[in-house]
N, C-alpha and C positions, 0 to 999 in steps of 0.2 A: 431412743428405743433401748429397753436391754441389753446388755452388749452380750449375755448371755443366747440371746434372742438373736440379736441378727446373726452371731457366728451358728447356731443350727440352721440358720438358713442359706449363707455359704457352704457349710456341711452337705446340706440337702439337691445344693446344686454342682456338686463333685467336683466344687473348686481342689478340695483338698488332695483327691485324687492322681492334681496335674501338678505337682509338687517335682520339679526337676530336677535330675543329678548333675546337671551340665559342671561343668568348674569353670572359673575363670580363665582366660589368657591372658594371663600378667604382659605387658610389654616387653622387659627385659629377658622372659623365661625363667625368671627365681621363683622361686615359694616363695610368699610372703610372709611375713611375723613381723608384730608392732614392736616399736618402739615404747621405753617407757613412755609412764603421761608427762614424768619431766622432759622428756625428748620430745614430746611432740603426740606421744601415745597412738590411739588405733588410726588408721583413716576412715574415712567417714564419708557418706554421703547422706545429703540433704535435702537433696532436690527430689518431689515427688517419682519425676519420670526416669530419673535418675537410678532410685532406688528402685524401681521397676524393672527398667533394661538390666542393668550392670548387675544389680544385687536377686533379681528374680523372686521380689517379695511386694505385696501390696499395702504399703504403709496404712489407708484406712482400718484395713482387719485390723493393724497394731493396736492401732488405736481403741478398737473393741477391747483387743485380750486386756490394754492396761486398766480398760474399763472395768474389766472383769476383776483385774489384778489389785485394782482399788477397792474393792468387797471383802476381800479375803483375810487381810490386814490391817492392822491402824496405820504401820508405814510399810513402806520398801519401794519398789520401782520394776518396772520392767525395761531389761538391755537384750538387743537380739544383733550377732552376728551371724550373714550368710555371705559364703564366697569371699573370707579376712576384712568383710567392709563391716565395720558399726553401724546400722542401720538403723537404731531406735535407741533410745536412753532418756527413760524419764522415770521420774520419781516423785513420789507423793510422804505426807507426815513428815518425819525425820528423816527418810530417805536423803542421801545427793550424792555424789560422785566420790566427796572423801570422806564419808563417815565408814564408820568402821566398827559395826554390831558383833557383838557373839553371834556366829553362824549356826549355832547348834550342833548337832550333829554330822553337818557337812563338815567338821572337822573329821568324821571317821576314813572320808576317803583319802583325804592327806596324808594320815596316818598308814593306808595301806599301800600310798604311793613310795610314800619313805620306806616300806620293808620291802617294797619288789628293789629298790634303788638297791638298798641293805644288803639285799640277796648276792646282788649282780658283785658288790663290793667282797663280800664275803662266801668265795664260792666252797671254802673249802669247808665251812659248818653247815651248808645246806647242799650236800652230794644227792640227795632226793627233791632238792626243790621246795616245792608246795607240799609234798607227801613228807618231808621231814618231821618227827616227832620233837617237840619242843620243851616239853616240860623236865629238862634234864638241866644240872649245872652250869652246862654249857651256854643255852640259852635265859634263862633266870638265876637272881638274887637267891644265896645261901639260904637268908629268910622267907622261900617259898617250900623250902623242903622241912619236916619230911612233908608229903602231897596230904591234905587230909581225905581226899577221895585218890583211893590208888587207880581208878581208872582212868585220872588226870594222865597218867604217864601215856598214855599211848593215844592222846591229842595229837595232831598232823596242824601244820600251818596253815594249811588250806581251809579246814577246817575251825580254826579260830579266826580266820578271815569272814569269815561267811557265814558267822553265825550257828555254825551247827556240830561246835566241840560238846556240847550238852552241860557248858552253863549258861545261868541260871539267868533270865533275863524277865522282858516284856511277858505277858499277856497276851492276845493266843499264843499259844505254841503251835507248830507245825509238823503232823507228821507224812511223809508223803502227800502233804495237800491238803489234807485234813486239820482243822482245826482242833486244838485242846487245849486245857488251861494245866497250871502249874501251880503247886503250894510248896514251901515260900514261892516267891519270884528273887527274882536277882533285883542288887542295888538299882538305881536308877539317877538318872540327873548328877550332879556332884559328888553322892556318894559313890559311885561306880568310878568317879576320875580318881579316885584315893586306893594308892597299890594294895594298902590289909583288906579293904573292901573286898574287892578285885581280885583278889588271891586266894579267898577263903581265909585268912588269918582271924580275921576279925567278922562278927556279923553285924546287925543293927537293926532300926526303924526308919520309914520315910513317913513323919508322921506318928500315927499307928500302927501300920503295916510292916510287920517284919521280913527279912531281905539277909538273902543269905549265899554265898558262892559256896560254904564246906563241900557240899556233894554236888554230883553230876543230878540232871533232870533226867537222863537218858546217856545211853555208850555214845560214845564221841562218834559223831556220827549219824548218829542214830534220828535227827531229826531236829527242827531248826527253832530258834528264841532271839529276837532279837535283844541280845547282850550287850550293853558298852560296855561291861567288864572286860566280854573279852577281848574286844578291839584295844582297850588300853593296856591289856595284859601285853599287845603287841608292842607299845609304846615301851611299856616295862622291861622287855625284850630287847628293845632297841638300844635304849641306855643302859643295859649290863652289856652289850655286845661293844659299843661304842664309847662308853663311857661320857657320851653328849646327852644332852638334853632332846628329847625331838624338836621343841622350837628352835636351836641353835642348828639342828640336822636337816629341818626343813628351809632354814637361810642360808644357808650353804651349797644345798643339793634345788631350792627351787625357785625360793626371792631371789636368790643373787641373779642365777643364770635366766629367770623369766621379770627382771626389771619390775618386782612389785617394788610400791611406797611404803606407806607406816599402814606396819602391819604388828597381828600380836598374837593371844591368847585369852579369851575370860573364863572368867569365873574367880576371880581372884578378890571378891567378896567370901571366899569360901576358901579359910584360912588351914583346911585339911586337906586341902589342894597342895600338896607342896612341890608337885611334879611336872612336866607337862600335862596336859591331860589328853592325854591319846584318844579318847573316848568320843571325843566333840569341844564344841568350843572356839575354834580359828577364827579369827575377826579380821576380815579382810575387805579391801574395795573392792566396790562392784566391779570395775573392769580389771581388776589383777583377777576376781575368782574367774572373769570371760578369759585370759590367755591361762588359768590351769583348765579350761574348758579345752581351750586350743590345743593349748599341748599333747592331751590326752586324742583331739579328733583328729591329730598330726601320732599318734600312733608313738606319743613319748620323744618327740623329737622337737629341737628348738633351732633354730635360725642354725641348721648344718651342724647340731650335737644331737646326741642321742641321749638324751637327759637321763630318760626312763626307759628298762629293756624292752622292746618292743613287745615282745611277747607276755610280759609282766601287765601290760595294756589291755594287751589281746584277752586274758586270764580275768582282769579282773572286771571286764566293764560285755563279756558274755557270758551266758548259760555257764554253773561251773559246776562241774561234776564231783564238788564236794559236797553240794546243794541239792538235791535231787527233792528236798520240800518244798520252796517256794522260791521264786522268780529273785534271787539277793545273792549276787556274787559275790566280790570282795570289796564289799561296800560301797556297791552299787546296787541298787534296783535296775535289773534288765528286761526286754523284752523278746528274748531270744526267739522263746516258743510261741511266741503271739499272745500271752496272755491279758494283755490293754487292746481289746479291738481299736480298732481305728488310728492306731500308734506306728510305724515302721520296726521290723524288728529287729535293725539295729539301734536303735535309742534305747540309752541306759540315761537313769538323774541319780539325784542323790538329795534327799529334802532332810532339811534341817528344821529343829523346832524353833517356829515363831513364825513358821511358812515361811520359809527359803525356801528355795531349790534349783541346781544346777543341772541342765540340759543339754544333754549331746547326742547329736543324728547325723550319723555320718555319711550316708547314703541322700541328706538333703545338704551335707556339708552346713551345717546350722549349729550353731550354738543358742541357749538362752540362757539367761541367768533371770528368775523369779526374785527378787529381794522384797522380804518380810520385815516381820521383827517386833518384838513387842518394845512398850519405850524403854523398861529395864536392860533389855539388850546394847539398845544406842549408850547408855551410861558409860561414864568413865569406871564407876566403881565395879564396873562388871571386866569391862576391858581393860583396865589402865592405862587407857589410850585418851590423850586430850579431843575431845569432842568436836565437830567444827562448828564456826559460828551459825546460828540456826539462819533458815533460808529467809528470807524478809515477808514472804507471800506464797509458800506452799501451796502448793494442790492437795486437795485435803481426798480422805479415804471417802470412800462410797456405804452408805451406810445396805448391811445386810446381815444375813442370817451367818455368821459365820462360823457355824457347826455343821460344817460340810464333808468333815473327814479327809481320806483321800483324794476325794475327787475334784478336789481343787486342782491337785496340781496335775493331773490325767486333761484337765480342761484346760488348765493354759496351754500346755503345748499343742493340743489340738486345734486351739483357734488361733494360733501360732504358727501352723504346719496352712491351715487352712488358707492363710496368706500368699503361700507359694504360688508359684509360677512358673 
């Protein structure tokens, strides 16, 4: 049967409804957090009934969403934790447990994990926080001044988190909720991870299309575009502040302390890259991007450290009032206001291009991680990461229509959620 098909019919009979908040009672009374996978990695259960009682999830729904999850894709995998157990992990195409695709733009939320860390580290450049104005010495490279749009100067951090400093990005644009479009548009893909890009120094083509950061679309502020300019502007930010690279700032402040494996950065096909690229791009295993799941549904805290300030969590993954256009904190997609019926409105993801997407609901205490990817992605020459030997006998994708838009990933989690118990 469809696996589209039978999850509306679960839906229909208000399975999804009885979706539990219970928590666990560990034995010991610890919180639990895994172990590396060289340690031993997450715990797990296997057993149907198992994973029924203790995890309060119904492993055949899984089996639907990966069905679903198989359409969507040529590879990736669906992994779901509920209650610190791994309770699902499979994978189809290139998909497996150590491969290690360009995530796309789930690289933007690492990037905005690393400035709330930034923050905490450097209290005395951000005496406003989130509301701190950035485009000053202080925070940017000599080479971003003088501004070519002088309303650059009175951009707020909050507001180049979230997309709605007024450069120049995607297609619609948003104002208060309304749609509108934008001429130029802002860089896009690789060229937005290149700081003259990014900066307005420099403009260009994607293509034929011309792309341009010099001017604001709108007062900082004033209404939302989904930019990777500007989220690597934060990057950019990071390393004048730091003098590190973000990849070296994010193995330090969140491989080391949350035990990921070989991990990286792509796009290094794309020799104008010379930077991190803040923008997107993280190439990570499926179960290291499930414990930055964790850490985040544990509120920035790791096995009794407090990785990331709590309230930096709080800020970035609800409603943020630097946002008043559309449902996109600090790179996150939220559900504060209820805007996904049938979604909980505490769940925020974060989708990456090639159909990724990381999911967190913290009122089902649930993690998922959607893995996508086109095959360019699995490449070495994208990531420079050694490849792992391909699987003998893959599960292969499900053939379908896959110009579905958003609504792919509104649908896994729903026939996901629909599992609970």
């Amino acid at each position: 049967m469809n696996p589209l098909l039978i999850f509306l019919m679960i839906l229909s009979t208000g399975t999804i409804e009885k979706c539990g908040t219970e928590s666990l009672d560990l034995s010991d009374g610890k919180e639990y957090f895994p172990l590396p996978d060289s340690l031993g990695g997450w715990r797990t259960l296997t057993d149907r009934q198992d994973i029924l009682k203790i995890a309060g999830i119904d492993p055949t729904v899984l089996d639907s969403a990966f069905d679903f999850v198989r359409t969507t894709t040529e590879n990736g995998g669906l992994l779901v934790v509920r209650h610190g157990y791994l309770v699902y992990e499979k994978y189809f195409g290139k998909g497996q447990r150590d491969a290690t695709p360009n995530l796309g733009s789930c690289g933007k939320s690492f990037t905005s994990i690393a400035m709330g860390i930034l923050m905490e580290e450097h209290p005395k450049l951000f005496p406003q926080g989130l509301n701190q104005k950035i485009f000053t010495p202080d925070y940017l490279p000599p080479h971003t001044f003088p501004l070519p749009d002088p309303r650059m100067a009175d951009i707020r951090l909050g507001q180049l988190l979230s997309f709605t400093a007024g450069i120049r990005g995607n297609n619609p644009v948003f104002v208060n909720g309304v749609a509108d479009e934008i001429d130029p548009v802002g860089p896009d893909g690789w060229y937005a991870l290149v700081d003259e890009y990014a900066l307005g120094i420099k403009e260009g083509k994607t293509g034929n299309v011309p792309f341009s950061t010099k001017s604001l679309w709108c007062d900082p502020g004033g209404g939302y575009s989904y930019a990777t300019a500007s989220i690597h502007i934060a990057s950019v930010m990071l390393r004048h502040i730091t003098g590190s690279e973000l990849e070296d700032y994010i193995a330090s402040h969140l491989a080391g302390p949350l035990g990921w494996g070989q991990w990286g950065f792509g796009y290094t096909y794309a020799k104008q890259v010379t930077h991190t690229p803040g923008g997107g791009g993280i190439a990570l295993r499926s179960t290291d991007m499930l414990r930055f799941g964790y850490l985040l549904l544990h509120q920035g805290r790791w096995n009794g450290k407090q990785v990331v300030p709590e309230a930096y969590v709080r800020a970035a993954t609800t409603s943020s009032p630097y946002n008043p256009h559309y449902p996109y904190s600090l790179q996150f997609t939220v559900n504060t206001r209820g805007e996904v019926k049938g979604l909980p409105g505490d769940a925020f993801w974060k989708i990456g291009s090639g159909g990724h997407c990381l999911y967190v609901v913290p009122s089902l205490d649930l993690i998922v991680w959607k893995m996508g990817g086109r095959d360019g992605q699995y490449s070495s020459n994208d990531t420079g990461l050694p490849e792992p030997e391909a699987l003998p006998h893959p599960i292969p994708p499900l053939s379908a229509d896959r110009d579905k838009g958003g609504d792919i990933y509104n649908t896994t989690l729903q026939m996901v959620i629909a599992g609970c118990i």
